[in-house]
C-alpha positions as CSV (number, residue, x, y, z in Angstrom):
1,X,91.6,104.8,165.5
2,X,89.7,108.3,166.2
3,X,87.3,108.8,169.7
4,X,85.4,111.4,170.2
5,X,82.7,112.3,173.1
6,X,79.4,112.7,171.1
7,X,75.7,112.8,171.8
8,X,74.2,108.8,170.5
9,X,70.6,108.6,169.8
10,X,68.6,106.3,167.6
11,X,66.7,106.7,164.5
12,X,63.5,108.1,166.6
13,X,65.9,110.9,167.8
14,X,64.6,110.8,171.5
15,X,66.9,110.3,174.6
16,X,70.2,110.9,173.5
17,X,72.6,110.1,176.0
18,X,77.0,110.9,176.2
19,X,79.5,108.5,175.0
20,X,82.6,108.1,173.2
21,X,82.5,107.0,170.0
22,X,84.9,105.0,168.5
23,X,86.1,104.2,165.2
24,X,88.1,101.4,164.4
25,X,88.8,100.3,160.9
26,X,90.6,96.4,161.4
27,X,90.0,93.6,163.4
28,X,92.9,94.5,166.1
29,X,92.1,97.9,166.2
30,X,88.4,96.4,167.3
31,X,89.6,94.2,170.1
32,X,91.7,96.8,171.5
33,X,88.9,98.9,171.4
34,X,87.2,96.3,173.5
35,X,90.1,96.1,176.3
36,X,89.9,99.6,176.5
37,X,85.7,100.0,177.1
38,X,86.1,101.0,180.8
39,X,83.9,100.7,183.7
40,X,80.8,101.7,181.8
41,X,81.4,99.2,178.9
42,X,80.7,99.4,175.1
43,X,78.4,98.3,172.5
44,X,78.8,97.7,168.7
45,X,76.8,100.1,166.5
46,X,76.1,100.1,162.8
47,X,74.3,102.9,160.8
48,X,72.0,103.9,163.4
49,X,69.0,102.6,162.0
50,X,67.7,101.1,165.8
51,X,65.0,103.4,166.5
52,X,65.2,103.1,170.2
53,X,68.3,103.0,172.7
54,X,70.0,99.5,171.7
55,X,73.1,101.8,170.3
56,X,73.7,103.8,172.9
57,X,75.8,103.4,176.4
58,X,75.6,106.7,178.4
59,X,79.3,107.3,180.1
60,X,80.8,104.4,178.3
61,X,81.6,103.6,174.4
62,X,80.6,102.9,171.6
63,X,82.0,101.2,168.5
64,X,80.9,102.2,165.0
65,X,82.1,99.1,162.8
66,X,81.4,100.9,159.8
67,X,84.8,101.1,159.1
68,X,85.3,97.4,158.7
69,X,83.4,97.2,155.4
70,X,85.2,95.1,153.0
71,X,83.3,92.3,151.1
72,X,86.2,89.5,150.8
73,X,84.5,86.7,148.7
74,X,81.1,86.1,146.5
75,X,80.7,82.7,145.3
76,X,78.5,83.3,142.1
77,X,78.3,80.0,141.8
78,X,76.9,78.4,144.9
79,X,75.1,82.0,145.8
80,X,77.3,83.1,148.9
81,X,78.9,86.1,150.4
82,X,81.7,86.9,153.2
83,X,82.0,90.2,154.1
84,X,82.7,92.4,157.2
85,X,79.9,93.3,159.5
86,X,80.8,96.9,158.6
87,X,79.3,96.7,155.3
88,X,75.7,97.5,154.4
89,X,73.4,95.8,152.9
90,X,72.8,98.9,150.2
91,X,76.3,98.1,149.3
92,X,75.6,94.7,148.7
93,X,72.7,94.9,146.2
94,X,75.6,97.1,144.7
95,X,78.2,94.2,144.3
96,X,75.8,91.4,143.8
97,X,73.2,92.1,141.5
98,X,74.7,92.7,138.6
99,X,75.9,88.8,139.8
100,X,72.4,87.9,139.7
101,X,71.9,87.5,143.4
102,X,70.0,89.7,146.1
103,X,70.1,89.7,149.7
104,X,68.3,87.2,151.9
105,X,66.3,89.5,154.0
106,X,66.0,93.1,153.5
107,X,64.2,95.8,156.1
108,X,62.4,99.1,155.0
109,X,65.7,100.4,154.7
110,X,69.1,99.2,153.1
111,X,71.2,101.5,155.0
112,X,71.8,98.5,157.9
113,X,74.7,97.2,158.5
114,X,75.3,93.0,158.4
115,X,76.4,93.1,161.7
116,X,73.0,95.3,162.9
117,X,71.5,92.6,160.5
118,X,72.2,89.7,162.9
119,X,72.3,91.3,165.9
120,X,68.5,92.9,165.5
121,X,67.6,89.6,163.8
122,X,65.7,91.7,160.9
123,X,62.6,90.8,158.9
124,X,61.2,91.6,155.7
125,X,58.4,91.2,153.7
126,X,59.5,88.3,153.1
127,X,58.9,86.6,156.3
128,X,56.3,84.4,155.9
129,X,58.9,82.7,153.2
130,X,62.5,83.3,154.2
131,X,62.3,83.8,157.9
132,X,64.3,86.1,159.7
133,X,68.5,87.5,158.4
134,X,69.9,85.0,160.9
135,X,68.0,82.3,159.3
136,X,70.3,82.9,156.5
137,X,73.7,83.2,158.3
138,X,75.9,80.4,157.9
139,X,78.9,81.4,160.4
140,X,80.1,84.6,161.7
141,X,83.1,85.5,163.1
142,X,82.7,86.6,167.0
143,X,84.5,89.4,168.9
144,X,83.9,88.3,172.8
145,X,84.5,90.2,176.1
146,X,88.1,88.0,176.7
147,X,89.3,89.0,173.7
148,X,89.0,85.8,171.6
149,X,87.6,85.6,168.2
150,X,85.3,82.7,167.9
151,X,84.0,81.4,165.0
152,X,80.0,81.0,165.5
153,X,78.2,78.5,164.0
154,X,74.0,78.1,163.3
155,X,72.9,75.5,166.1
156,X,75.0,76.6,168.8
157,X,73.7,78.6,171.8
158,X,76.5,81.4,171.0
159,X,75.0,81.5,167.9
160,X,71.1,81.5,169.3
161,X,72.2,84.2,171.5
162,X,73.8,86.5,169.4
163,X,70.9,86.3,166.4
164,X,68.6,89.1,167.8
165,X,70.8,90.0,170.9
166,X,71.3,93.4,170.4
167,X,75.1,93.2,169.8
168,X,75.8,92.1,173.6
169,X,77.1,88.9,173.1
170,X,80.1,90.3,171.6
171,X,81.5,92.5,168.1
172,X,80.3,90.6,164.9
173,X,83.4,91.0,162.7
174,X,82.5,88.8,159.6
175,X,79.7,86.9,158.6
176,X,79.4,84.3,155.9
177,X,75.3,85.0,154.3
178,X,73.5,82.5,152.1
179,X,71.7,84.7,148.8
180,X,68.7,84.9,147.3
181,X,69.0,84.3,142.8
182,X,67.3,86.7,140.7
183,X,67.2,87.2,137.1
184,X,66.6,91.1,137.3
185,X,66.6,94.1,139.4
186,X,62.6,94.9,139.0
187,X,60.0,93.6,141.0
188,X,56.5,92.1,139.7
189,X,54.1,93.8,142.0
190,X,50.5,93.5,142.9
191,X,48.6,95.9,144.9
192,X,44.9,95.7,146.3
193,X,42.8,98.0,148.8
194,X,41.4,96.3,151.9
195,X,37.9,97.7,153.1
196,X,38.6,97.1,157.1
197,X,41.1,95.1,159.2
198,X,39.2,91.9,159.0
199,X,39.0,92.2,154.8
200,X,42.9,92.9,155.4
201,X,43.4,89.7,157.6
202,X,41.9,87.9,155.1
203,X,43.4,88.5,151.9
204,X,47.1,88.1,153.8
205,X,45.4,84.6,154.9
206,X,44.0,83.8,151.5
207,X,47.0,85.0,149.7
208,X,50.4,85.2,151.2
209,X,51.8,81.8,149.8
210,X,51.6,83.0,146.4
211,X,54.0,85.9,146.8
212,X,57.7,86.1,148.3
213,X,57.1,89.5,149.7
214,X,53.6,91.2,151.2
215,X,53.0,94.0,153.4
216,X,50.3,96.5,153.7
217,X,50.0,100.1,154.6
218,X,47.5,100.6,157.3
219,X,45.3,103.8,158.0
220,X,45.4,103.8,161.6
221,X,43.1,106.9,161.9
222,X,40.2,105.5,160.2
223,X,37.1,105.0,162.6
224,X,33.7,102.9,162.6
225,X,33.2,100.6,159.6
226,X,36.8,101.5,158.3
227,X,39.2,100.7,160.9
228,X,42.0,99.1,159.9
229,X,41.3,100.2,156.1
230,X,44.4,99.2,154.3
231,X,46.6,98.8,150.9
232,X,48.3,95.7,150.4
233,X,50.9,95.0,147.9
234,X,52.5,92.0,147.0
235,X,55.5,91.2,145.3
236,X,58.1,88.7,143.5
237,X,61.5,89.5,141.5
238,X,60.2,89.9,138.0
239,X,61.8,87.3,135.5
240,X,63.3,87.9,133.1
241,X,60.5,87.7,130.5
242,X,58.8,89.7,131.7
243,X,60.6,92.9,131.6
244,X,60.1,95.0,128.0
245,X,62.6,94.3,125.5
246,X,64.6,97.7,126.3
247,X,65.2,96.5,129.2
248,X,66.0,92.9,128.8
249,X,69.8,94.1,127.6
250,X,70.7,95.2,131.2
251,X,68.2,93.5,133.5
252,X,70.0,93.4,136.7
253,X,70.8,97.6,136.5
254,X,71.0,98.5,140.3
255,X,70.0,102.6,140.0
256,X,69.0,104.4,143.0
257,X,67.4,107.9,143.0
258,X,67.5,110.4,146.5
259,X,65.7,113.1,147.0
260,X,67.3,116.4,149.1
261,X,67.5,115.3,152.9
262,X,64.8,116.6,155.3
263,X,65.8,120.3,157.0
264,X,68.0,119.6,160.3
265,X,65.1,122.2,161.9
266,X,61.9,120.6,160.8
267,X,58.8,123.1,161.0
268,X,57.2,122.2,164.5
269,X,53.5,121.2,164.0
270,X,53.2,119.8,160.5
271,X,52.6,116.1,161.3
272,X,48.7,116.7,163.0
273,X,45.9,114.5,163.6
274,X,44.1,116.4,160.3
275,X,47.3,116.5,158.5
276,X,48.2,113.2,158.7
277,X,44.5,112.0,158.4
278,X,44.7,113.9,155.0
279,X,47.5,111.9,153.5
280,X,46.1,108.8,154.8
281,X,42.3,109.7,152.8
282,X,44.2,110.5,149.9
283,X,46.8,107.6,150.4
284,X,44.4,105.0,150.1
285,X,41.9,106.1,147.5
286,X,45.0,106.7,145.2
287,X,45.7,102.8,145.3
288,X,44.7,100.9,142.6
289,X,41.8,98.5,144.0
290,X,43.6,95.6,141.9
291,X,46.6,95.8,139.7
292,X,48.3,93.2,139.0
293,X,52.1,92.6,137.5
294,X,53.3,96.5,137.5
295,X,57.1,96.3,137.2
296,X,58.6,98.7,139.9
297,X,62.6,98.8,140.4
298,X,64.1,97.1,144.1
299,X,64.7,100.9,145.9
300,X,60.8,101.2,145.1
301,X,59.6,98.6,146.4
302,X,61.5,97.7,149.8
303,X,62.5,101.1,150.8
304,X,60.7,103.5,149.5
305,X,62.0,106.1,152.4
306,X,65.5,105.8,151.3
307,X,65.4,108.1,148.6
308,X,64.8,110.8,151.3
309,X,68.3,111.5,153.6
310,X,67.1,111.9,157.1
311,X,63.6,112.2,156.8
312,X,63.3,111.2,160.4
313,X,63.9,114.9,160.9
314,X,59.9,115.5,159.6
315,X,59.1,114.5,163.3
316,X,60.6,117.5,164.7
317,X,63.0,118.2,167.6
318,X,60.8,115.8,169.7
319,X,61.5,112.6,167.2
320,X,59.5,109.7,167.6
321,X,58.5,106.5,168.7
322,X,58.4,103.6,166.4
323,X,56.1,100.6,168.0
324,X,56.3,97.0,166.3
325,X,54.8,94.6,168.1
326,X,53.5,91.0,167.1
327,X,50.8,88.9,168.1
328,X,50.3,84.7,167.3
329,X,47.8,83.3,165.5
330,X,44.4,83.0,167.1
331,X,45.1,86.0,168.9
332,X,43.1,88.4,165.7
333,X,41.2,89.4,168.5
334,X,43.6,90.9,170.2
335,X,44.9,92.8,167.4
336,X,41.3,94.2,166.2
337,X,41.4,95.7,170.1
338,X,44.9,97.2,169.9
339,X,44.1,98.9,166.7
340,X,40.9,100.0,167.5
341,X,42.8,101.9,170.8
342,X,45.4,103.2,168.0
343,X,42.4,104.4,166.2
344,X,40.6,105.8,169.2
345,X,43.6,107.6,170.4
346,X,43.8,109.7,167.5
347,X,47.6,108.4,167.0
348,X,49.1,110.7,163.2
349,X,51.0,107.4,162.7
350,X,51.4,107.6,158.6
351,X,54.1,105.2,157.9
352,X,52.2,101.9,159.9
353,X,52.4,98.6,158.4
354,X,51.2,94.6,159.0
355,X,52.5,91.8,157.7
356,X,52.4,88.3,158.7
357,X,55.1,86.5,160.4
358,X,55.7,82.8,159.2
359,X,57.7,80.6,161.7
360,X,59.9,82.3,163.7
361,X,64.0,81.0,164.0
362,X,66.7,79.9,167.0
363,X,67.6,83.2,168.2
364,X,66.6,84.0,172.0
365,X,65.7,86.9,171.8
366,X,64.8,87.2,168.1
367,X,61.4,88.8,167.2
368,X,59.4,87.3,165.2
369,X,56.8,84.4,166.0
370,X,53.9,82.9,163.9
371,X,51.6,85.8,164.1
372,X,50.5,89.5,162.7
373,X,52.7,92.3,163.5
374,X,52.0,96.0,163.2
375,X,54.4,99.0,163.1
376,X,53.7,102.3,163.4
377,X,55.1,105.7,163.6
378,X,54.7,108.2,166.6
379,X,55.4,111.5,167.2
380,X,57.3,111.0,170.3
381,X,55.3,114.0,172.2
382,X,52.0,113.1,171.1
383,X,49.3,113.7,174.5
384,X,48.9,111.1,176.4
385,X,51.2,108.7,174.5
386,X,53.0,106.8,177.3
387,X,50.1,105.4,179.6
388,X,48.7,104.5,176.2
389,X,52.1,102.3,174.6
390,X,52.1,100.8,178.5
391,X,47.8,99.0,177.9
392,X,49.0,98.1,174.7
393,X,52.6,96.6,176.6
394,X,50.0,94.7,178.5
395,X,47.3,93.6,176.4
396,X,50.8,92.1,174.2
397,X,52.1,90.4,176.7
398,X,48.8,89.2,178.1
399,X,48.1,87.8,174.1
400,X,51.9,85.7,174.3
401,X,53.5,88.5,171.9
402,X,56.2,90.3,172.1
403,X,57.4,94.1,171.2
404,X,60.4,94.4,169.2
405,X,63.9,95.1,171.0
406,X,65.5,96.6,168.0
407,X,62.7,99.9,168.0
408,X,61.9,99.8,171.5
409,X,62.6,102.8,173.6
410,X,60.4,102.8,176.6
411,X,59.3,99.0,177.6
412,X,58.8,98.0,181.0
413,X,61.1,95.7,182.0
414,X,58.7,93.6,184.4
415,X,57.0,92.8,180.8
416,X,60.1,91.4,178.9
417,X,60.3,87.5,180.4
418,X,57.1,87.2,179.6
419,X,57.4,88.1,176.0
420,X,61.0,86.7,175.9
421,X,60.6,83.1,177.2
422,X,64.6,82.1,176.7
423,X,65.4,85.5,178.6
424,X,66.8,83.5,181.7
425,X,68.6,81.5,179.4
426,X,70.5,84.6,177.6
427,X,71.3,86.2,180.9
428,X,72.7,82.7,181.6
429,X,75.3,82.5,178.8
430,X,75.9,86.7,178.8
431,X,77.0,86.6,182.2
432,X,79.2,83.3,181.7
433,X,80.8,84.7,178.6
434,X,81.3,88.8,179.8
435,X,80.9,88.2,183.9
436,X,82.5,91.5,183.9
437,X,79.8,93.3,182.0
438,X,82.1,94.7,179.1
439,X,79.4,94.9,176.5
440,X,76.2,97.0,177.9
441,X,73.8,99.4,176.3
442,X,71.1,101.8,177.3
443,X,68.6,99.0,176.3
444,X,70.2,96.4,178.2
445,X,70.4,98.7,181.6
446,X,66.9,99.9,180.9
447,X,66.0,96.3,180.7
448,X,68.2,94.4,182.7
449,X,69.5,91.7,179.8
């Protein structure tokens, strides 16, 4: 099992903080890895992908599981999978399409790890349908501060706690995950411009329930009549009659395409308020204004960025911030005020989507609720940008949502109880089952979880 002392940030690149990273590649070498965290603890880390702080622990460890990566079992049958927490979710489509089965929940990106999976709770597109991972989980195997492996079942308050918990509840060493059947590896897409926010509101409201997956891109610089000017597409996993006969003989072909990575020194100054409102002008009168049924392949579709190694780098040395926050229904209000600040403030955000959230599931601390949430992209130095992320902190909370604790990097922690309502309840069980305060993170001191 290999340490070294390394500098930890997220996927925004901003505060990187000291620890020692540690690699362990079987279940023992993981609990000892545990006994031997120290004084200033450990935390569990997958690929990376948290934007904000949740992976790090300044002075203490961290413990990349993605060295336990073995899938042990696929039932093809009864559409099942039991596989380390190490593995990623890329490598799944790998083993299970060709089976005829996808995963459950996928983020904008398939380089996330099960066991980051759980622990951030992660959402889709596919939210309104299929809920959140966790939703999907039907036991997981549990590493815990004492050194016991537990097996963790859905309905439990273990479980509850550790679905969206940010890995401090203990490692996730296996996890047993419920699949989604398809009958081929394209996707049957529709795609439709929205005039303004309130056109955008209501074609998700009109038409969500007749499509497993929707999200739209969101122009977050356009002013006046167009704010909130959008492109939404929709999608379901094409059958299989309806792919072109060539491709009928090998429908579920799982072919990904990557372009070169992103420079490790970006050019300083490229992502403007005129360059970035550029791309978004031409952006969104490239859409079609309706097409319907275009056949586009699974690395289009959900993670388009994928095909581009590191392209968090185009953010320069400062990184960014990436913002995802979500606000009930009834509260459209709110949102139209939020994104017309965005919109004021001049914010270059080019990768910003909404989608709306169907019920939300068990886990304390877990995300989503039945609402619209918006992501965007920030340059992390932007003027101006911190008192303006603390109103919209506030005018959240004050609307009963909630920020997301998997890409936050700079909440307030007087804000958290009241966008986490079961927060007293996870402190409860976290300090019952780790009172000496073995798994921490630079999220949980920031925010005192």
């Amino acid at each position: 099992m290999s340490a070294d002392t390394v500098s930890v940030t997220g996927w925004g690149r901003t505060a990187p903080t000291a620890a020692r990273l540690v690699r362990p590649r079987t279940y023992e070498e993981a609990a000892a890895a545990v006994r031997a965290c120290g004084a200033r603890g450990g935390i569990p880390r997958g690929l990376g992908r948290a934007y904000g702080d949740a992976a790090q622990n300044a002075g203490g460890a961290v413990l990349d599981m993605t060295g336990l990566d073995r899938v042990h079992a696929v039932d093809a049958a009864g559409g099942t999978v039991l596989c380390d927490a190490g593995v990623s979710l890329h490598r799944l489509m790998e083993v299970l399409l060709p089976l005829g089965w996808f995963v459950p929940v996928t983020p904008g990106t398939r380089y996330v790890t099960v066991g980051g999976a759980i622990g951030a709770d992660i959402h889709g597109k596919n939210h309104h349908v299929s809920g959140s991972f966790a939703r999907h989980v039907l036991a997981l195997e549990l590493l815990t501060a004492d050194g016991e492996v537990r097996t963790v079942l859905p309905g439990t308050p273990l479980f509850d706690a550790t679905a969206g918990g940010m890995g401090l509840t203990g490692v996730i060493l296996t996890a047993t995950v419920r699949l989604q059947p398809v009958e081929t590896s394209l996707m049957s897409v529709d795609t439709e411009r929205a005039r303004d926010l309130d056109d955008l509101l209501a074609r998700l409201t009109a038409g969500d329930h007749r499509h497993r997956y929707s999200v739209a891109w969101i122009d977050l610089l356009a002013r006046g009549a167009a704010t909130g000017r959008a492109v939404l597409t929709r999608g379901d996993h094409a059958p299989l009659d309806a792919l072109p006969a060539r491709r009928r003989t090998r429908p579920l072909e799982f072919r990904t395409a990557r372009l070169p990575a992103a420079p490790a020194r970006f050019p300083e100054g490229l992502l403007t308020r005129t360059t970035v409102g550029l791309f978004n002008t031409v952006w969104y009168h490239k859409a079609p204004r309706a097409e319907t049924g275009r056949l586009r392949p699974i690395p289009a579709f959900f993670h388009p960025l994928d095909g581009v190694p590191d392209w968090n780098r185009v953010y320069g040395r400062g990184g960014f911030v990436q913002y995802q926050f979500v606000v009930g229904h009834g509260r459209e209000e709110a949102l139209r005020r939020i994104v017309r600040r965005i919109a004021e403030h001049r914010c270059p955000s080019f990768l910003a989507v909404l989608k709306r959230f169907g019920e939300g599931d068990a886990g304390w601390l877990s995300f989503p609720v039945p609402g619209w949430t918006l992501a965007l992209d920030i340059p992390a130095n932007l003027p101006g940008l911190g008192p303006l992320l603390d109103g919209l902190d506030e005018e959240v909370a004050e609307a009963g949502g909630r920020v997301y604790l998997a890409k936050d990097s700079r909440l307030r922690p007087e804000l958290l109880a009241a966008m986490y309502p079961r927060l007293d309840e996870f402190r409860a069980l976290r300090a019952e089952l780790d009172p000496r305060g073995v798994f921490v993170s630079d999220l949980s001191r920031r925010l005192a979880l």
